[in-house]
C-alpha positions as CSV (number, residue, x, y, z in Angstrom):
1,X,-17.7,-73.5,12.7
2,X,-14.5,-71.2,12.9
3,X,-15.0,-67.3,11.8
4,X,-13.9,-68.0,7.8
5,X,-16.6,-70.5,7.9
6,X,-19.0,-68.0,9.5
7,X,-18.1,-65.7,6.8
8,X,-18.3,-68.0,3.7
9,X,-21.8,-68.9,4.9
10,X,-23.0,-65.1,6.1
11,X,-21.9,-64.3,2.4
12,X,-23.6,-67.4,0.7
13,X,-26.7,-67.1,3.0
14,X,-27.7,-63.4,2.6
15,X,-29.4,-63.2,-0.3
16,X,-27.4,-59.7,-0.7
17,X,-24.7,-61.4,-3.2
18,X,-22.4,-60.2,-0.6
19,X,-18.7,-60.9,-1.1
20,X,-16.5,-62.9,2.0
21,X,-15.0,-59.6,2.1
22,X,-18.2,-57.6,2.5
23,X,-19.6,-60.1,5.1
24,X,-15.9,-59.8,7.2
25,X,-16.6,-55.9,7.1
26,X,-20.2,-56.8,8.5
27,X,-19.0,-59.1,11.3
28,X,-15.9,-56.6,12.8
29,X,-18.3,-53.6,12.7
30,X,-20.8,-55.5,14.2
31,X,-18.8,-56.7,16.8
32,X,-16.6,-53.1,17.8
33,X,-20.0,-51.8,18.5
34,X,-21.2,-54.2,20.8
35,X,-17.7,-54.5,22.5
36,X,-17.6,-50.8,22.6
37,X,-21.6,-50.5,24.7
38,X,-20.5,-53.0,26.5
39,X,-17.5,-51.4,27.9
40,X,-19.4,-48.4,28.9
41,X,-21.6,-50.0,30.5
42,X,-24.2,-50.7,28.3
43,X,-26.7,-53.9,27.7
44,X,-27.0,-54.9,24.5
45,X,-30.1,-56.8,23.9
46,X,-30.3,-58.9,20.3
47,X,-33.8,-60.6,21.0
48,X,-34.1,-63.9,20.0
49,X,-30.5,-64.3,20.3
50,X,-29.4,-63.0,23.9
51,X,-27.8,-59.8,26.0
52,X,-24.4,-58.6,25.9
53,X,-23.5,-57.2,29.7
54,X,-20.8,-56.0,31.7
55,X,-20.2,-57.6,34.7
56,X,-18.3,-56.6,38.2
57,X,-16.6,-59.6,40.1
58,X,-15.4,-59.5,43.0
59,X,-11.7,-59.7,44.6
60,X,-11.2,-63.1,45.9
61,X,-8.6,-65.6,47.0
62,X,-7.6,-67.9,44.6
63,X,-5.0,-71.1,45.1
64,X,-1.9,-71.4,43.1
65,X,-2.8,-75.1,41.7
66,X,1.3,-75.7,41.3
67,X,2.4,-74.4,44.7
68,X,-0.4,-74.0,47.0
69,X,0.2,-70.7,47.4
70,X,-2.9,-68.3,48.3
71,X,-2.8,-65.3,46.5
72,X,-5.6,-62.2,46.1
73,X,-7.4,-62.1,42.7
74,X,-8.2,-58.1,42.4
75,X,-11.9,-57.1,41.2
76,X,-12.5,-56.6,38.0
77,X,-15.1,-56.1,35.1
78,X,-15.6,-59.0,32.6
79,X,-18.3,-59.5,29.6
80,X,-21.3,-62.1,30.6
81,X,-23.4,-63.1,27.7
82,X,-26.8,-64.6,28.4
83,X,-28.6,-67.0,25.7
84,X,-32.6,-65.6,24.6
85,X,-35.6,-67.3,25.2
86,X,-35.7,-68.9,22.1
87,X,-32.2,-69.6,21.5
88,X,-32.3,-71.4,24.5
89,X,-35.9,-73.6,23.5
90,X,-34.1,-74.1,20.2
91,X,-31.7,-75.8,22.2
């Protein structure tokens, strides 16, 4: 399912007669405000669904697959979702 799908059926779905356009509005608004707790540092915890986190990885040496060449991969933060409970026994 690709995000206009997503939409279509959020809209259909609802049982809020919700246009595709209201649904869109929804969905980005939705989605700044988790990116935006997540960035400062924030867990964000939709039970039954999974957590939003911010995670630190380490600097590392990585391999250049073409060359061989080593080369140092700096630390940096990156977003780590983990499924629910019962997302995951729905599974």
């Amino acid at each position: 399912m690709n995000r206009q799908e997503l939409l279509e059926k959020v809209a259909k779905d609802s049982g809020l007669e919700l246009t595709k356009k209201d649904a869109e509005l929804f969905l980005n608004t939705t989605l700044d405000v988790i990116k935006k707790a997540v960035k400062k540092g924030e867990d964000v915890s939709l039970i039954g669904f999974g957590t939003f986190t911010k995670v630190r990885r380490k600097a590392r040496t990585g391999i250049n697959p073409a060359t061989g060449e080593k080369l140092k991969i700096k630390a940096k933060n990156v977003p780590k979702f983990r499924p629910g409970k019962a997302w995951k026994d729905l599974l």
